[in-house]
N, C-alpha and C positions, 0 to 999 in steps of 0.2 A: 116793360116789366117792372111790376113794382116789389120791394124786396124790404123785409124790415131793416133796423138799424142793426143789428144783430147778424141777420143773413150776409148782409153789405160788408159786413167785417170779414165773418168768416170766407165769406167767396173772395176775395181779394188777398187775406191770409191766403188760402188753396191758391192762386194763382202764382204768388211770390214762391210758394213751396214749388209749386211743377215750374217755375222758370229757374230755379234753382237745382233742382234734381232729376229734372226730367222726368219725371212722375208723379202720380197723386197718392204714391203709399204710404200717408200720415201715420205714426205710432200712435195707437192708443191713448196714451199715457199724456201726451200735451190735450189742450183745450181744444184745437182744432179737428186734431183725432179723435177727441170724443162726440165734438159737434156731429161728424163726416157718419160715426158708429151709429148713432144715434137718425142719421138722415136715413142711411140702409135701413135699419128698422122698421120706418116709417114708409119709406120706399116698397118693403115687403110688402103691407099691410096694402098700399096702395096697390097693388100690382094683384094679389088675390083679391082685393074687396072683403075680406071674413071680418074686418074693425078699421073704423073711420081713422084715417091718417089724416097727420096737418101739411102732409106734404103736396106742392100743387108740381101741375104739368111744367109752369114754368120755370123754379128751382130745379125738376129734372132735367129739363133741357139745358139751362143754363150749366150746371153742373156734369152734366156728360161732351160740352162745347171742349168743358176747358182739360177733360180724359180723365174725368171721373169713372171709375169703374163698382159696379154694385156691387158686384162678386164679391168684390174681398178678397181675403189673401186667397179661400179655399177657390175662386176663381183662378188666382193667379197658379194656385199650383195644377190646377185642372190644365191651364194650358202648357204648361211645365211640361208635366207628366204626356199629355198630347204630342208634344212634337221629340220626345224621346220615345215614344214608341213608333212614330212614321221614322224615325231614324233605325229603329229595330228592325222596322221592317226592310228598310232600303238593306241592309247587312245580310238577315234571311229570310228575305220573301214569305213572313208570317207574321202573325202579332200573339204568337202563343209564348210568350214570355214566361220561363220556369219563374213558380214560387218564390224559389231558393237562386236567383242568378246573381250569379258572382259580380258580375261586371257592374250590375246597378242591382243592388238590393233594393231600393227604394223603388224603383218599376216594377223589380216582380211582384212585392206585396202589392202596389197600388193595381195591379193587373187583377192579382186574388180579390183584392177588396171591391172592385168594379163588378164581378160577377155575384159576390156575396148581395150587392146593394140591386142590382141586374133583378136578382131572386125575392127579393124583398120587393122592390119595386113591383114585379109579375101578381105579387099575390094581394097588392095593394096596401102593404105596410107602408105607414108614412116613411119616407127617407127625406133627410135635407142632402144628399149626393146625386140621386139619379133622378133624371127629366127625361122625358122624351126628345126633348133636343139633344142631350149628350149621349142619347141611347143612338139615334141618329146618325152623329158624328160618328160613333167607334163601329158604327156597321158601317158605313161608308169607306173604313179604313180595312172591310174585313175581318173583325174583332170578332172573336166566336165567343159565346156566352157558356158553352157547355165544357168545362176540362178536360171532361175522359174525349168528347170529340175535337176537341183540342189537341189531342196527346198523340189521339189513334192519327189525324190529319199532319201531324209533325212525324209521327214514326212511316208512315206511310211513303212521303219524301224522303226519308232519310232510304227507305229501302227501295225507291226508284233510282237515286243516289247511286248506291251499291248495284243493284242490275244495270246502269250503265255504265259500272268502271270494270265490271267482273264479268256482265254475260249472262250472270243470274240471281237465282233468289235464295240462295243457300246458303243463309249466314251460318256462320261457322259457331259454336257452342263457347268458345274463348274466343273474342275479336277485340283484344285492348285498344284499339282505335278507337271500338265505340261499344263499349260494354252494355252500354242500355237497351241499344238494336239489337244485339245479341239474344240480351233475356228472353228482350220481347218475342223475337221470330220463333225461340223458344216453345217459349207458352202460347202463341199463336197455334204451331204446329199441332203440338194436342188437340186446342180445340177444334183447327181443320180439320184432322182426322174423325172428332167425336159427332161434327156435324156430318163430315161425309158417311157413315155411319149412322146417322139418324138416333146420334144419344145427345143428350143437353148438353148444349155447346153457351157459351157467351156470343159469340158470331153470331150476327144474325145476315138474312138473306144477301141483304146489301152490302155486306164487307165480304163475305166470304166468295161474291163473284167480282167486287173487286179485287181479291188476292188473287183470284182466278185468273181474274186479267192479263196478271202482271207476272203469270207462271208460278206462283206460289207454291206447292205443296206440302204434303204432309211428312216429307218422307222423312226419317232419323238420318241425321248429320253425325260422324263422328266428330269430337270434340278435338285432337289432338295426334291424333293414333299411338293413345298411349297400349290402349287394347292392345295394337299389333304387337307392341314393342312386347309386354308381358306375354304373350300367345309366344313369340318367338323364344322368349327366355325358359318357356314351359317346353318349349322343343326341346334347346338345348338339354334341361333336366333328363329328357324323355330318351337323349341319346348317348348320356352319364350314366345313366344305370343300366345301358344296355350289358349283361353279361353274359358266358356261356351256359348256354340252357341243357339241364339233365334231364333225359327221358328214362325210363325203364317199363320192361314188360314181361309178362311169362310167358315160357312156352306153350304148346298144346298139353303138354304132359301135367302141368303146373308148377315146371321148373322155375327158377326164376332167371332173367338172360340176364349176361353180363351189363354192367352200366353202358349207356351210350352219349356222346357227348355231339352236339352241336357246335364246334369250335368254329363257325362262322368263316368255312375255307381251309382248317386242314381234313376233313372229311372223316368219316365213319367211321370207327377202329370197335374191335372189340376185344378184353379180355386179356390177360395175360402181361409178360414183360413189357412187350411194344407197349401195350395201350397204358401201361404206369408211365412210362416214357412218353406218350404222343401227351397224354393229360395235363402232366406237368408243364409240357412247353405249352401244352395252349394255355394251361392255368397265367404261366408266366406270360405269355402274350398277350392275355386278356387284361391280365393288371398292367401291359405295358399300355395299352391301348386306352386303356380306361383313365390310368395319367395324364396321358398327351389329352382328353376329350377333357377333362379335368382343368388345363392347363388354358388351353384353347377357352373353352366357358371362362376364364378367369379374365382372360384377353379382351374378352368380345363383352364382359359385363365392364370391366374398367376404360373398354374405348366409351360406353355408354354411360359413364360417369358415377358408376356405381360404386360404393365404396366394400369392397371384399376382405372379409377377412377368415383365412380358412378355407372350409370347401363353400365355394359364393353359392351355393343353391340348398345352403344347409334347413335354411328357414322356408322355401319349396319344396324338399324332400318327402315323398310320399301323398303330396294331393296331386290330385287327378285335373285335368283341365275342368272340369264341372265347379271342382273345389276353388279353382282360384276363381273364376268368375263368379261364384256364390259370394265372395272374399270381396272382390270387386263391387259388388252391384251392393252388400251392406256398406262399405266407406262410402260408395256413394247418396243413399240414403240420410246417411250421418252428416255428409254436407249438407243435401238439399234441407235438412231439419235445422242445420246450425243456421244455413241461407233465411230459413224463414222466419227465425227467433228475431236474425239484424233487423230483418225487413219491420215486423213487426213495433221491435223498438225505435226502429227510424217512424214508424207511423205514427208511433205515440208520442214521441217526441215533437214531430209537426204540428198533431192536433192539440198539443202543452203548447206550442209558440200562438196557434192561432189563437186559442182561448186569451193567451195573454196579451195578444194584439186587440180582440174583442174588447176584452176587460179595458185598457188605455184609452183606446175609441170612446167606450161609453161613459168611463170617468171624464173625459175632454168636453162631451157633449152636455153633459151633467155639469162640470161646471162652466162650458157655456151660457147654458139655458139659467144657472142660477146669476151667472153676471148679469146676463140679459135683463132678469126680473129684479135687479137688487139696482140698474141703471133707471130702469121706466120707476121703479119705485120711490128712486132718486128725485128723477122728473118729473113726477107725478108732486112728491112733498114739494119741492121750488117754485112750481105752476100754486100751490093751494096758500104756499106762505105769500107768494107774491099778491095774490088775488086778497089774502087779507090784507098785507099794505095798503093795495088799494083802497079797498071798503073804509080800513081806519081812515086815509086821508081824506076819503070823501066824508067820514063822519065828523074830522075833525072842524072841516071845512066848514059843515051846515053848523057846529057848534059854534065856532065865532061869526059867524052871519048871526 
């Protein structure tokens, strides 16, 4: 191999460098690194054919001998980010790495951005990230290209998960363990039902006989049983007001009969001294009765951690069960509306971080591609001033001959 006097330096510099560090990752910034910058370049150009390179087979050989690598750093982090998601996966048997994961932030964006490049690639936009050998690689690893079936294929497991710790599919509406499965089985449920139904569902054929599968349905989950707890406290009310009930009626004649009193057990009297006297004791027995059930409600709402002050059912007084459940199902409403405002502002929030992750990307490659052309332009002037050296000293040469 023949090599100029130039080549001869620098390969030999790269040699002392990788016995020295164990590597051939030269900084930019020395001579060497920019010789090494400047070989990739040429290396590209060689490797598509689109503009004549000065680079030959035999400096690439030579120089991948001694673990020259073309990639570059972005190679280096490609394999980086490669063996920290085959580590993802060995933990949980997926490679759907959240956006937002805590534990490596820099994996889950790089997961997002691989599908972004994924999509660009599909549609034949040029990208310097995605090949078909890297596309290659991360399906071999399993790597799903699609999020939402990314999302549904992680929630799916997690609710195998749950049917084989519990027996079934019935996630519960509050499950702090895993709030996210929760949502989801949720809002799945609706649209189970909208499909079984034959109304516009999101599900389509294939998910909805996989939920099938797996005992899924549609049915409404209580959340909590807060319902019951309030259903009971409306009893209670309902047996606080119970009082002695007055009837009256006429006779045939159009008399009117004496009052008659329902005192719940001392029985039917009519008219006269006795019955001023039966009245009063029931009068008095009903307010006795109606204390103790007063007293009791106060008991049974402070074992229940309720804070009372006065008569504890003052602010139920007078609705109907209809009424508290109307009561009920607006608070809830007012959640699901405050729920979806969060949601909403989490999305916009995300789609402001991607935008500004976009924007950094394209600034980086912008001023890439201007180094790029501000180096060849470099080397471009060096080669032109050189090449007049030459010609002068050949001119000068024929002048003293």
């Amino acid at each position: 191999m023949v090599f100029s006097v130039k080549q001869e330096k620098r390969i030999n510099e790269l040699v002392e460098f990788q016995k020295e560090h164990g590597h051939c990752h030269v900084p930019c910034k020395t001579a060497l690194g920019n010789w090494l910058s400047h070989q990739r370049r040429e290396y590209k150009k060689w490797k598509t054919g689109e503009k004549a390179s000065c680079i030959t087979q035999e400096l690439v050989t030579k120089l991948e001998r001694i673990g020259f690598e073309w990639g570059g750093r972005r190679e280096r982090n490609w394999k980086l980010r490669i063996q920290e998601l085959i580590q993802f996966k060995r933990e949980h048997g997926h490679c759907n790495v959240p956006q937002y994961y805590s534990e490596n932030k820099t994996l889950g964006f790089w997961v997002h951005k691989q599908r972004s490049e994924y999509t660009l690639w599909k549609k034949g936009t040029t990208s310097c990230w995605m090949t078909q050998e890297r596309v290659g690689e991360l399906e071999n690893l399993g790597f799903v290209w699609d999020a939402q079936k990314a999302a549904w294929k992680t929630l799916i497991q997690e609710l195998v998960a749950f049917k084989e710790l519990h027996g079934h599919c019935k996630v519960p509406q509050k499950f702090p363990s895993n709030q996210l499965l929760s949502t989801w089985a949720r809002n799945t449920r609706n649209h189970y039902k909208k499909y079984q139904k034959g109304n516009e569902s999101r599900l389509t054929k294939e998910r909805f006989l996989e939920l099938k599968s797996l005992g899924f349905d549609g049915a409404s989950i209580d959340s909590d049983g807060d319902d019951d707890e309030e259903m009971s406290s409306n009893d209670l009310v309902c047996e606080t007001r119970k009082t002695p009930r007055m009837t009256s009626g006429t006779t045939k004649k159009g008399g009117s009969k004496a009052p008659r009193y329902n005192t719940g057990g001392f029985g039917q009297v009519r008219g006269g001294h006795e019955t001023d006297e039966r009245q009063e004791a029931a009068s008095g027995s009903s307010k006795k009765r109606k204390t103790m059930d007063q007293t009791n409600a106060t008991k049974v709402a402070k074992n229940k951690g309720t804070a009372v002050l006065g008569n504890p059912f003052k602010l139920l007084e007078g609705l109907t069960r209809k009424e508290l459940l109307h009561q009920l199902a607006q608070e809830r409403k007012a959640n699901l509306a405050l729920r979806y405002q969060l949601q909403q502002s989490k999305k916009e929030r995300d789609l402001l971080l991607q935008t500004n992750m976009e924007l950094e990307e394209c600034n980086a490659t912008i001023r890439e591609s201007h180094r790029t052309a501000m180096l060849e332009e470099r080397d471009h002037l060096r080669r032109e001033i050189k090449r007049r050296k030459v010609a002068e000293g050949r001119l000068s040469k024929a002048k003293c001959r």
